[in-house]
OpenMM code with the backbone's topology and positions (N, CA, C; nanometers):
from openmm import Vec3, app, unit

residues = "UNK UNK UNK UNK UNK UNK UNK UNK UNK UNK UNK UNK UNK UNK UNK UNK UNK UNK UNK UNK UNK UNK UNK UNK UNK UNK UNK UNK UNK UNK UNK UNK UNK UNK UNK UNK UNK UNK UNK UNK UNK UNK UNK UNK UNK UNK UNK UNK UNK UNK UNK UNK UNK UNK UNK UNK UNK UNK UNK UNK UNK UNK UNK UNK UNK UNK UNK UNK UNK UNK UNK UNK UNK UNK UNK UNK UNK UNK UNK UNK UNK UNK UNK UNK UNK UNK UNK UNK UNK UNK UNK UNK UNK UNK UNK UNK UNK UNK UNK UNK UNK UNK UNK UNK UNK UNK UNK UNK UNK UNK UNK UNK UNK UNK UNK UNK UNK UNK UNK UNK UNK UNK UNK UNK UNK UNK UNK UNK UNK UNK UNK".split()
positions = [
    Vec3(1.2358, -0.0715, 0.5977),
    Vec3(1.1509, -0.1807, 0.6416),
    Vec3(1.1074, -0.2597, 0.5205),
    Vec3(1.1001, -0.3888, 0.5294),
    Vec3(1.0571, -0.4544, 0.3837),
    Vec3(1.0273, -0.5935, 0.4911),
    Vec3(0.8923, -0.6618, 0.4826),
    Vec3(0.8535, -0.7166, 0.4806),
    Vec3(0.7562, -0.8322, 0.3860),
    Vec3(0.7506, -0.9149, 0.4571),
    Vec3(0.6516, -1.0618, 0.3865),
    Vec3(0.6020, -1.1283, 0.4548),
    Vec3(0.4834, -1.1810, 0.4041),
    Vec3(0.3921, -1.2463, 0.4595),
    Vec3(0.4056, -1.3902, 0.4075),
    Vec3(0.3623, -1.5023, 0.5241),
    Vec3(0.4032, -1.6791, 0.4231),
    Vec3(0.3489, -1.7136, 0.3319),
    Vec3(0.2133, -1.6153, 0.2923),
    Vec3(0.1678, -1.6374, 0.1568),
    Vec3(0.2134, -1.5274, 0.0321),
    Vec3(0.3337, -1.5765, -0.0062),
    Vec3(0.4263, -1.4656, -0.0677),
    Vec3(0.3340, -1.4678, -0.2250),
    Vec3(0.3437, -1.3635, -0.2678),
    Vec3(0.2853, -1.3628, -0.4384),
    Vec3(0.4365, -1.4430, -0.5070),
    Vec3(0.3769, -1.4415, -0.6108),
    Vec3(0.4714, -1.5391, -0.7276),
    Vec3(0.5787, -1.4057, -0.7711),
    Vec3(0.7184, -1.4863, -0.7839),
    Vec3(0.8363, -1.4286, -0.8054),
    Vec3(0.8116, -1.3419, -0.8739),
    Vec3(0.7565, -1.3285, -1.0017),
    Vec3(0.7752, -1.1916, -1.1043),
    Vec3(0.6263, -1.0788, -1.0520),
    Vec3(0.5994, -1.1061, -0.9756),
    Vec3(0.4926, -1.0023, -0.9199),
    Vec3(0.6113, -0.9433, -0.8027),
    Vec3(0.7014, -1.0016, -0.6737),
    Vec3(0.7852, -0.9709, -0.6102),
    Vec3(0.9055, -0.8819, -0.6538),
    Vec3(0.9301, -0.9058, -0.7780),
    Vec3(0.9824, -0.8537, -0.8735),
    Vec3(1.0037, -0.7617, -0.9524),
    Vec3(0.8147, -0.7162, -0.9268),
    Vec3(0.8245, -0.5648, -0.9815),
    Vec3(0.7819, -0.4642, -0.9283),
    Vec3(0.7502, -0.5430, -0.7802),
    Vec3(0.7515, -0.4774, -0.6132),
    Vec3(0.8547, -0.3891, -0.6504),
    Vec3(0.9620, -0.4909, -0.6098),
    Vec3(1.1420, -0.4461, -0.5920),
    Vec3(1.1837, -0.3474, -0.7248),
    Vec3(1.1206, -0.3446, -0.8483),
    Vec3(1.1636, -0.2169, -0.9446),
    Vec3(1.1071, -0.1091, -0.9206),
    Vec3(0.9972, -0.1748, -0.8837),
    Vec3(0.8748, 0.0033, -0.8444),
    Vec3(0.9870, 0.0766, -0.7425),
    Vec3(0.9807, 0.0182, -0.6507),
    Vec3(1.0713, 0.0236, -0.4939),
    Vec3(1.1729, 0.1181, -0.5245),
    Vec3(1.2467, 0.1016, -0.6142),
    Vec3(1.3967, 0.1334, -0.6812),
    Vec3(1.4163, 0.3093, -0.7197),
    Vec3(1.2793, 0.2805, -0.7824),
    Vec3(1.2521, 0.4658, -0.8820),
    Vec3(1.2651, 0.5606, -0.7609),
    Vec3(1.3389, 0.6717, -0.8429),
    Vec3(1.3330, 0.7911, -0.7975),
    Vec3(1.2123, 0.8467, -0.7557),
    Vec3(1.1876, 0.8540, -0.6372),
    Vec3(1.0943, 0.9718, -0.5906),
    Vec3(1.0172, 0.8631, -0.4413),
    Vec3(0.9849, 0.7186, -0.5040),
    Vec3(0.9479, 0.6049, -0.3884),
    Vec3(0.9826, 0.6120, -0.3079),
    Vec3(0.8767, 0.6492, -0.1712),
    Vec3(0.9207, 0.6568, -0.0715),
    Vec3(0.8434, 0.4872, -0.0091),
    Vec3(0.7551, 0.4712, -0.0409),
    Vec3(0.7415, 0.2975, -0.0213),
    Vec3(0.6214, 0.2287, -0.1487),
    Vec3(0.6481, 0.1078, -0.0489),
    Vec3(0.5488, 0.0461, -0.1493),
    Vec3(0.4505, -0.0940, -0.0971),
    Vec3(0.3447, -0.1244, -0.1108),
    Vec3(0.2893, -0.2411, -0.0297),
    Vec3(0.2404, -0.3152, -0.1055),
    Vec3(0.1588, -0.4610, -0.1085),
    Vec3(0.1274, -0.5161, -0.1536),
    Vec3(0.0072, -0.5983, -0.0785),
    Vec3(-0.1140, -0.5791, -0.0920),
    Vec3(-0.2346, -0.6620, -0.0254),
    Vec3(-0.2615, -0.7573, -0.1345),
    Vec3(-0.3333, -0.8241, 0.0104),
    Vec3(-0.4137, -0.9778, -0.0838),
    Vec3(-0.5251, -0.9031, -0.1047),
    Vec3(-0.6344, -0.8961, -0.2513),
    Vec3(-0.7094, -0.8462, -0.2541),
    Vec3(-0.8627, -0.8355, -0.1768),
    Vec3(-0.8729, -1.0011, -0.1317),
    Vec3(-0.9589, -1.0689, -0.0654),
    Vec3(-0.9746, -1.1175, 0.0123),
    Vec3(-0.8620, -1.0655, 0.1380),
    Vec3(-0.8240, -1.1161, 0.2562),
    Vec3(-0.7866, -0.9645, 0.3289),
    Vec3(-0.7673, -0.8660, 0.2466),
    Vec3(-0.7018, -0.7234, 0.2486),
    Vec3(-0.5394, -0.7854, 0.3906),
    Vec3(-0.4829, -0.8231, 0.3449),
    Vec3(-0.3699, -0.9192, 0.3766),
    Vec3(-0.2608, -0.8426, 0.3555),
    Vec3(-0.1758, -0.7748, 0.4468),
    Vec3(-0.0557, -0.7425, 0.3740),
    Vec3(0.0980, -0.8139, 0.3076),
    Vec3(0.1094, -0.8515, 0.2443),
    Vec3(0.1745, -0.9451, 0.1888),
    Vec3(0.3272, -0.8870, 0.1828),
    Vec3(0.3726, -0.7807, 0.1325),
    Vec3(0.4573, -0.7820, 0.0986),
    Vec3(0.4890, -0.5946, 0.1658),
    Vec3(0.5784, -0.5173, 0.1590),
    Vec3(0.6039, -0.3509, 0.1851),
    Vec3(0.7475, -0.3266, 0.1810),
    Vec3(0.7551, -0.2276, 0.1440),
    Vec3(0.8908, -0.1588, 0.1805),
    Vec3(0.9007, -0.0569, 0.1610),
    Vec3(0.9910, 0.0326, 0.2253),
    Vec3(1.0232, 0.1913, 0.2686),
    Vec3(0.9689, 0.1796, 0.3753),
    Vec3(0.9196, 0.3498, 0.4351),
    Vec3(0.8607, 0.3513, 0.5730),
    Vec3(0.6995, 0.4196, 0.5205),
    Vec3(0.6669, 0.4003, 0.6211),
    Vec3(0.5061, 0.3902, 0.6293),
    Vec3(0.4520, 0.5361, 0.7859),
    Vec3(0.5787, 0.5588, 0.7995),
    Vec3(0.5340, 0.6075, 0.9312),
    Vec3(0.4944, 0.7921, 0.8920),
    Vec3(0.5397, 0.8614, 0.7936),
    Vec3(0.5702, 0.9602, 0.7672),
    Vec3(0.3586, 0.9939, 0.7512),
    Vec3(0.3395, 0.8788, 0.7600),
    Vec3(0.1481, 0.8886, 0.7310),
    Vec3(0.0627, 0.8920, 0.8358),
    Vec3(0.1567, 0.8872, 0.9860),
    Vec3(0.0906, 0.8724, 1.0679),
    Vec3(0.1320, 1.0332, 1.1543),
    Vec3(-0.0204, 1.1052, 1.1608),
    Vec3(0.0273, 1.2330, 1.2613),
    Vec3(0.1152, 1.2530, 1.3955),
    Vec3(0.1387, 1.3476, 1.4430),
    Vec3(0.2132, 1.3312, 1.5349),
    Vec3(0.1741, 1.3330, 1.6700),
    Vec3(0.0123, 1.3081, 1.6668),
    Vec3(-0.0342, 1.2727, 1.7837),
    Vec3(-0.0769, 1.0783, 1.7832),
    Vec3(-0.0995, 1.0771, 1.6860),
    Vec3(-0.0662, 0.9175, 1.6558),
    Vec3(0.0323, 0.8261, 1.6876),
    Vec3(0.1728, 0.9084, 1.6488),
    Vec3(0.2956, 0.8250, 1.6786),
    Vec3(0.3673, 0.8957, 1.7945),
    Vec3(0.3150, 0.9133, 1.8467),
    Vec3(0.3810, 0.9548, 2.0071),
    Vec3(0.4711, 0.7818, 2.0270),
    Vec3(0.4004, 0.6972, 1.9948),
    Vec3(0.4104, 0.5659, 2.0646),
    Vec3(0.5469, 0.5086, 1.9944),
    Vec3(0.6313, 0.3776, 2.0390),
    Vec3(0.6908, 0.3223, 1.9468),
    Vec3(0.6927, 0.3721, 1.7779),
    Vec3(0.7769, 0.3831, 1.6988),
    Vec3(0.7706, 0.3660, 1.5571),
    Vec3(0.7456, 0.2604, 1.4820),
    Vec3(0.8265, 0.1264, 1.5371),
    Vec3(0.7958, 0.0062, 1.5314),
    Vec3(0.7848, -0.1036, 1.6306),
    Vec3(0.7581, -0.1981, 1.5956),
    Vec3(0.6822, -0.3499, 1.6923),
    Vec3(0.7757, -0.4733, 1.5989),
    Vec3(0.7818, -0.5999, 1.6949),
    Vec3(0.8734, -0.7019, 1.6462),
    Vec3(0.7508, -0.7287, 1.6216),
    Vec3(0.7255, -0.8433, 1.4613),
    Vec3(0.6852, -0.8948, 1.4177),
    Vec3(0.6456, -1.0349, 1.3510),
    Vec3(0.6033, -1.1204, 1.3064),
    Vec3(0.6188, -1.2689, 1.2815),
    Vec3(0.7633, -1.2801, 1.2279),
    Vec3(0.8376, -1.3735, 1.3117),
    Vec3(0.9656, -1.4612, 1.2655),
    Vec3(1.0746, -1.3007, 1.3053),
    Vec3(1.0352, -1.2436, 1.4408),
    Vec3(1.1193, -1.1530, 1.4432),
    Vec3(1.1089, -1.0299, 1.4072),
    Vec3(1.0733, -1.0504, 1.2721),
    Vec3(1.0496, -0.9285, 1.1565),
    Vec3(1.0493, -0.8011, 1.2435),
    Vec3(1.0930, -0.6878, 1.1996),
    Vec3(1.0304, -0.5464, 1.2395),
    Vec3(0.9266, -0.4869, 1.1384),
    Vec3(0.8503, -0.4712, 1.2374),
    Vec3(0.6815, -0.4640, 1.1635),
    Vec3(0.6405, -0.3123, 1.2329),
    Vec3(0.6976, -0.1739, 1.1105),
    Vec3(0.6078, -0.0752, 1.0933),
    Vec3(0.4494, -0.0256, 1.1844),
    Vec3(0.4688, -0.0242, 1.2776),
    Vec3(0.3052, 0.0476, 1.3743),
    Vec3(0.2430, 0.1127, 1.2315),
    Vec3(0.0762, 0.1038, 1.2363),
    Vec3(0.0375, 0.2256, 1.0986),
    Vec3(0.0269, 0.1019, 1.0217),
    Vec3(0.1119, 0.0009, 0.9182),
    Vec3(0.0670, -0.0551, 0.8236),
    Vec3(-0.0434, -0.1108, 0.7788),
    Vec3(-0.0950, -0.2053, 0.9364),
    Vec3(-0.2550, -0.2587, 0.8915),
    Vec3(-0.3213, -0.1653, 0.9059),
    Vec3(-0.3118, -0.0449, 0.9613),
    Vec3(-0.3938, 0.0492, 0.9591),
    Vec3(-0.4171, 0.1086, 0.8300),
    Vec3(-0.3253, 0.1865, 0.7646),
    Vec3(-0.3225, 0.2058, 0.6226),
    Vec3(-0.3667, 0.0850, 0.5490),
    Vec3(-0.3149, -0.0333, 0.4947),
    Vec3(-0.3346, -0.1263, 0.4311),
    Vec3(-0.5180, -0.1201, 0.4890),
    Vec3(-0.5512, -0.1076, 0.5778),
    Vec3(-0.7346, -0.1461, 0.5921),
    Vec3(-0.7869, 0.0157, 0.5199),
    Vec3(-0.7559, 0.1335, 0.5489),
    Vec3(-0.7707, 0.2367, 0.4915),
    Vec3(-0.7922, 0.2222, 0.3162),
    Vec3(-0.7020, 0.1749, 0.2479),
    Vec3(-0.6130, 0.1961, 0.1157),
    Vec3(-0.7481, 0.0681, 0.0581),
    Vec3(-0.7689, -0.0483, 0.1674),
    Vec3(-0.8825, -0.1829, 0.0917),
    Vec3(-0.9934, -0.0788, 0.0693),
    Vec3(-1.0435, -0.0483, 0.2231),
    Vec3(-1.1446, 0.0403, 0.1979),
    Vec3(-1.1855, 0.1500, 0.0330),
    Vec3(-1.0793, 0.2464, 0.0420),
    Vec3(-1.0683, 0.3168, -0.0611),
    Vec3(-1.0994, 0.2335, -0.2206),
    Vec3(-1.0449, 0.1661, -0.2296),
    Vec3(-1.0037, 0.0462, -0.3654),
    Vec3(-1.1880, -0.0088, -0.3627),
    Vec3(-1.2252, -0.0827, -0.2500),
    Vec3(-1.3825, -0.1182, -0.2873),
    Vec3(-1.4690, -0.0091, -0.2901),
    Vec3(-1.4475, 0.1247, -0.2292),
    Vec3(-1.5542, 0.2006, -0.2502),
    Vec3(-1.5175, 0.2833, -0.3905),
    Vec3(-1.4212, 0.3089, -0.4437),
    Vec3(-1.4214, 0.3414, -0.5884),
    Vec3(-1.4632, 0.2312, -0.6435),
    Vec3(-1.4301, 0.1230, -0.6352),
    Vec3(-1.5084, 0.0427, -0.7377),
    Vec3(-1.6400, 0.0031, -0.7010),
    Vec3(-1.6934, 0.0172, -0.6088),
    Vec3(-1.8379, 0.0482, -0.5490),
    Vec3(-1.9389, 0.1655, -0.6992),
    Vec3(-1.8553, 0.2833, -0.6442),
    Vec3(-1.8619, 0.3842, -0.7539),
    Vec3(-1.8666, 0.3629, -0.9317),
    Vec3(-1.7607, 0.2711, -0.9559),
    Vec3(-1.7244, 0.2732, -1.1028),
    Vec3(-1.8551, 0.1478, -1.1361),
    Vec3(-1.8922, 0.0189, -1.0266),
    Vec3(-1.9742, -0.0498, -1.1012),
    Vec3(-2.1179, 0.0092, -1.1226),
    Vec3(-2.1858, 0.1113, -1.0151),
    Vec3(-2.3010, 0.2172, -1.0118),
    Vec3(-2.3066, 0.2617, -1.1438),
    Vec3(-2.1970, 0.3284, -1.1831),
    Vec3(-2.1903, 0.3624, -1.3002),
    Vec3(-2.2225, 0.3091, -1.4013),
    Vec3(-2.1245, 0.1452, -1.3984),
    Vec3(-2.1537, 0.0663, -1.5575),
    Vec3(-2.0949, -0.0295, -1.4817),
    Vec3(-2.1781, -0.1182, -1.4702),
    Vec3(-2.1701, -0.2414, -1.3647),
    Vec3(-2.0750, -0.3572, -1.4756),
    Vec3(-2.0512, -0.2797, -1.6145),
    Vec3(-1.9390, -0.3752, -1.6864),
    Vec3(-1.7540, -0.3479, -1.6743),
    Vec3(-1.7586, -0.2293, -1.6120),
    Vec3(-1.6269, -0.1561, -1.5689),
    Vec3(-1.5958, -0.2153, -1.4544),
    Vec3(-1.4826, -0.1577, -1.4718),
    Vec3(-1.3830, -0.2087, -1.3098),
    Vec3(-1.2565, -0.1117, -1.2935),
    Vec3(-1.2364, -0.0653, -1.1995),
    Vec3(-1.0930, 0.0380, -1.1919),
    Vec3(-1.0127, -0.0808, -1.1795),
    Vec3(-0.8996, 0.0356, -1.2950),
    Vec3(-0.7938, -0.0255, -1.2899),
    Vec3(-0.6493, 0.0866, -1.2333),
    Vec3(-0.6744, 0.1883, -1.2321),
    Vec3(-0.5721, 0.2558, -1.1339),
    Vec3(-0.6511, 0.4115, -1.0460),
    Vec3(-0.6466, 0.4240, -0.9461),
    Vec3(-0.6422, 0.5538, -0.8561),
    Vec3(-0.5079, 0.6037, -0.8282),
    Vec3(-0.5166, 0.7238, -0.8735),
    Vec3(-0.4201, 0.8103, -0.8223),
    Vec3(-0.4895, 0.9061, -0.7051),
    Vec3(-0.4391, 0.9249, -0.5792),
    Vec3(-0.4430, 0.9959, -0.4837),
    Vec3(-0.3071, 1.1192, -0.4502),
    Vec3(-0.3526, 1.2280, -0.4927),
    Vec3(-0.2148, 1.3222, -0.4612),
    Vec3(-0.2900, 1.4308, -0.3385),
    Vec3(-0.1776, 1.4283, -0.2036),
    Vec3(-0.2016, 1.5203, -0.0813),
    Vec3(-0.1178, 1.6213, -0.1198),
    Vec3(-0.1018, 1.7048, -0.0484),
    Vec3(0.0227, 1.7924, 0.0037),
    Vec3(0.1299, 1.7225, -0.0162),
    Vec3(0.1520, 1.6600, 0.0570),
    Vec3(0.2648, 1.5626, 0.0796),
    Vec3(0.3058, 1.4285, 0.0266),
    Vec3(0.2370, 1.3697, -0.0206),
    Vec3(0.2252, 1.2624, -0.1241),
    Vec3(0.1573, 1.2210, -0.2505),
    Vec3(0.1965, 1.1086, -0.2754),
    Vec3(0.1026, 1.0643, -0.4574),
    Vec3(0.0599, 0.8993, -0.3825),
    Vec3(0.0061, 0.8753, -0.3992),
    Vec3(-0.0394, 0.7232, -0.4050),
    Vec3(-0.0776, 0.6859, -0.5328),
    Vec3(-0.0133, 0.5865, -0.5246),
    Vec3(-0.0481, 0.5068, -0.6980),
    Vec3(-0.1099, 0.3541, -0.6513),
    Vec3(-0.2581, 0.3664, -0.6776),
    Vec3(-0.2620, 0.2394, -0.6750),
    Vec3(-0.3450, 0.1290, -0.7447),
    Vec3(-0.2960, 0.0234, -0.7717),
    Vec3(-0.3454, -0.0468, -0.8899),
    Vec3(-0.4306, -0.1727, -0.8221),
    Vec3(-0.5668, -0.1808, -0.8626),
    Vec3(-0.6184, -0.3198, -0.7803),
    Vec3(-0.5932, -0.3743, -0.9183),
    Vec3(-0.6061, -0.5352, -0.8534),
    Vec3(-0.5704, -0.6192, -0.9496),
    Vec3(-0.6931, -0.7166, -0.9014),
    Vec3(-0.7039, -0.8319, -0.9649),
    Vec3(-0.7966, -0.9514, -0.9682),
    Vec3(-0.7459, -1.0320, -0.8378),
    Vec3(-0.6448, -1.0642, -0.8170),
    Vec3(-0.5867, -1.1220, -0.6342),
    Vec3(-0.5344, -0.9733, -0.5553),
    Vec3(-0.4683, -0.8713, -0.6493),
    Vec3(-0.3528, -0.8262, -0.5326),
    Vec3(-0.4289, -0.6536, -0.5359),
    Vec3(-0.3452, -0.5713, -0.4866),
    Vec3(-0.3642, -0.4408, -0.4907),
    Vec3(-0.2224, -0.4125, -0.4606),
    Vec3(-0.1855, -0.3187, -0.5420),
    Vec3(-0.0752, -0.2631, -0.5879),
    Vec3(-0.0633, -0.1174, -0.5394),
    Vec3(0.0636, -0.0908, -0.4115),
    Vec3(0.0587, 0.0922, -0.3898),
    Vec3(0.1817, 0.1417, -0.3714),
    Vec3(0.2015, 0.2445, -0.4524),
    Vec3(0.3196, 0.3139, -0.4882),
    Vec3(0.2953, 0.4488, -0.4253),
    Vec3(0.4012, 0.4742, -0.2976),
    Vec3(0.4123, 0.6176, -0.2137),
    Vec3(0.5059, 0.6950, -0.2742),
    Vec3(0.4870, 0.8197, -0.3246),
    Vec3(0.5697, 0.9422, -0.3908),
    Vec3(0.5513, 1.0517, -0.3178),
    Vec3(0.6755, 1.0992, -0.2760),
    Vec3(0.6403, 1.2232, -0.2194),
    Vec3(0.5932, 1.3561, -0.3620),
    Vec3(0.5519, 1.3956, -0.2942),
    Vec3(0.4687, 1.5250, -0.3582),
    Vec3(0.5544, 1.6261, -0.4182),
    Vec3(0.6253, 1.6241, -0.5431),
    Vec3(0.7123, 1.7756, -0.5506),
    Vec3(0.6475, 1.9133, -0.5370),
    Vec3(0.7324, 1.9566, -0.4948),
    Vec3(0.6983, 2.1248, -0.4283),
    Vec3(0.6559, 2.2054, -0.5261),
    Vec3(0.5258, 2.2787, -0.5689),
    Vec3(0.4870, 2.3100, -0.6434),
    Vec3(0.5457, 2.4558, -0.6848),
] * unit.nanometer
topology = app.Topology()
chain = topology.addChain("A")
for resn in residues:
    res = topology.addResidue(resn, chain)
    for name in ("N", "CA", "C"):
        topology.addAtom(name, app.Element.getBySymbol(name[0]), res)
């Protein structure tokens, strides 16, 4: 699945979507507007996050211009905003001159890498190697 939104980020930000995307171990990757929590951009699947009383339903839904649009994404993508303002909720409490610049989240089953930025928020899905 790889989607876009009509307010696409600028080519060399799309760009290093598509290298992140590439690496060994990526199982996806998304891209929000930081201030709209907007999903802009994704690819891989997204569904492996949703339990299996959750996705009883469809896997996916047709989407703007056709698109196949992932069930779960705005859900995650509103999850992942959430997360991103309440750590930095946290980091300005602290020292209201700071700002996060990366969370790592590791489950059982995954790594989340994710980078807020000044417009975007940046998230990189890794599955979890077997310990």
């Amino acid at each position: 699945l790889t989607g876009t939104k009509s307010n696409a980020p600028p080519s060399n930000v799309s760009d290093t979507m598509a290298r992140l995307s590439g690496k060994a171990g990526v199982k996806a990757t998304m891209m929000l507007d930081r201030s709209l929590n907007t999903v802009l951009q994704t690819s891989g699947s997204f569904s492996s996050f949703r339990s299996l009383d959750n996705s009883r339903n469809n896997a996916s839904t047709s989407g703007e211009n056709g698109a196949v649009k992932e069930e779960g994404v705005e859900e995650f993508a509103a999850m992942i905003w959430n997360f991103v303002n309440s750590a930095g909720g946290l980091v300005h409490d602290l020292d209201a001159e700071d700002d996060v610049k990366l969370l790592r989240l590791r489950t059982k089953k995954h790594e989340l890498v994710i980078v807020p930025d000044a417009k975007y928020i940046f998230i990189v899905v890794h599955d979890t190697p077997p310990a």
